[in-house]
C-alpha positions, 0 to 999 in steps of 0.5 A: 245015477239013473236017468230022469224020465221026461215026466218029472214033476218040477219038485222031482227035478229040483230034488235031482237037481240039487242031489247032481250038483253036490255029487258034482261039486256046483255049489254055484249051480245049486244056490242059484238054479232056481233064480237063474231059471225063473229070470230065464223064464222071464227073458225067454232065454233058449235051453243053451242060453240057460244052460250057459248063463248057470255054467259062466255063474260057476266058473265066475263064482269060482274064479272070485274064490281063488282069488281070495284064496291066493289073497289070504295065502298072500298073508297081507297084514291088512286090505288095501287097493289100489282103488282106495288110494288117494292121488291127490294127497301125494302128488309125486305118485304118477297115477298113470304108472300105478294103473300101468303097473297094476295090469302085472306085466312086470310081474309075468316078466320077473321084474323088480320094483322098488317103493322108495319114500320116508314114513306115511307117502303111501308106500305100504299101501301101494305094495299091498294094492299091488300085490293083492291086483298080482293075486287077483290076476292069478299070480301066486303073492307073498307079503313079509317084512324085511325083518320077519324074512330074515329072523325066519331064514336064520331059523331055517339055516338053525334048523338045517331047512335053508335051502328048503326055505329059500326054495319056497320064498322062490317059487311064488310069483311076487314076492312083496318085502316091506320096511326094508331099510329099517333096521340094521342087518347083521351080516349073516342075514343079509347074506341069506335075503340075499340069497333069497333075492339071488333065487329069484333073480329075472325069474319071478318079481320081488317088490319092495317098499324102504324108507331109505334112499339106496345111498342110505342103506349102508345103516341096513347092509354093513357091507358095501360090496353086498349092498350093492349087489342087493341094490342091483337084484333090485333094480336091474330091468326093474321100476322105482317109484320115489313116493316123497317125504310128506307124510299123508298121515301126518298132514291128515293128522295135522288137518284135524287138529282145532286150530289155537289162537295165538297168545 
């Protein structure tokens, strides 16, 4: 592209404008230059200070959509954040560790965490808040219930594509697992999970989120000696948070039901 002559007119200059950011792939820039430069104009901003109020403009406009690309790559069922979670209703959530552990240091370390807490304490919702704060960071995230993962693994060894499999649920930086502990595993899927968690161990972190204490895992893992090798996967270095046995759903159920008069 040749280059634009001093005595431009401001629709010349828009045109080029717009024609060098397509060419240069600034899709920011070129929504927004026109804005940018008049509330330059107004505040007096220098050329520099203009030129670095539309460079920060893209970078931040990039930056939000990898963000959203690593959260729909993430595959969480629904949004949640942490934002939205209410302490009160569960006071057996320490809040304080919650924003401790939404600053991802565990998940650059390679650690586990282990959400522990009968139906409705808010278990699911803290791994996906968790998650999705890891993939806002910049943190390669995968969602999958503890069923989903198996019945896929045990069609990737069908198919002669384990080990390819296993290296894929490797590489990301978190992996989230819920609902584990709900349903019995036969021995061969459990043997793959763990695998799975073999691959990852003190390396990249796996969260997850069970209903079931660890004692009580002997419905889920039939084996003891592979159950407690699973447990330990999980818990060495690691963080468990017990949410309770209330369920917040439940007693926000409860409260909205009219009250009867007795009879």
């Amino acid at each position: 592209m040749s280059r634009i002559p001093r005595a431009i007119t401001e629709n010349a200059a828009d045109a080029a404008i717009e024609t060098s950011c397509r060419v240069l792939h600034l899709p920011t820039v070129r929504a927004q230059f026109s804005e940018l430069i008049t509330r330059a104009e107004r505040d007096q901003l220098s050329y520099r200070g203009m030129l670095a109020e539309l460079l920060m403009a893209e970078c931040e406009e990039r930056d939000r959509r990898r963000s959203q690309r690593r959260l729909q790559a993430a595959g969480f069922p629904r949004q949640k954040w942490l934002s939205d979670f209410d302490y009160s209703a569960n006071p057996n959530i320490n809040a304080a560790l919650i924003n401790n552990l939404a600053n991802c240091d565990w998940v650059r370390a390679g650690q586990p965490l282990c959400l522990i807490g009968d139906s409705g304490t808010g278990k699911s919702h803290l791994l996906i808040g968790l998650g999705s704060a890891a993939a806002m960071a910049g943190f390669r995230v995968r969602y999958t219930l503890a069923a989903k993962l198996v019945n896929e693994l045990v069609e990737a060894a069908d198919d002669r594509q384990l080990t390819k499999t296993i290296a894929r649920y490797g590489r990301v930086d978190l992996l989230c697992i819920d609902e584990l502990g709900y349903l019995e595993l036969d021995r061969r899927g459990a043997e793959m999970l763990f695998q799975v968690l073999t691959e990852r161990e003190e390396k990249n972190s796996v969260a997850i989120a069970s209903n079931e204490s660890f004692s009580g895992w002997t419905r889920t893992f039939t084996d003891p000696r592979l159950r407690a090798a699973i447990v330990d996967r999980l818990t060495f270095n690691g963080t468990i948070v017990e949410t309770g046995t209330d369920s917040y759903r439940l007693s926000r159920t409860a409260a909205k039901q009219p009250a009867t008069s007795a009879s």
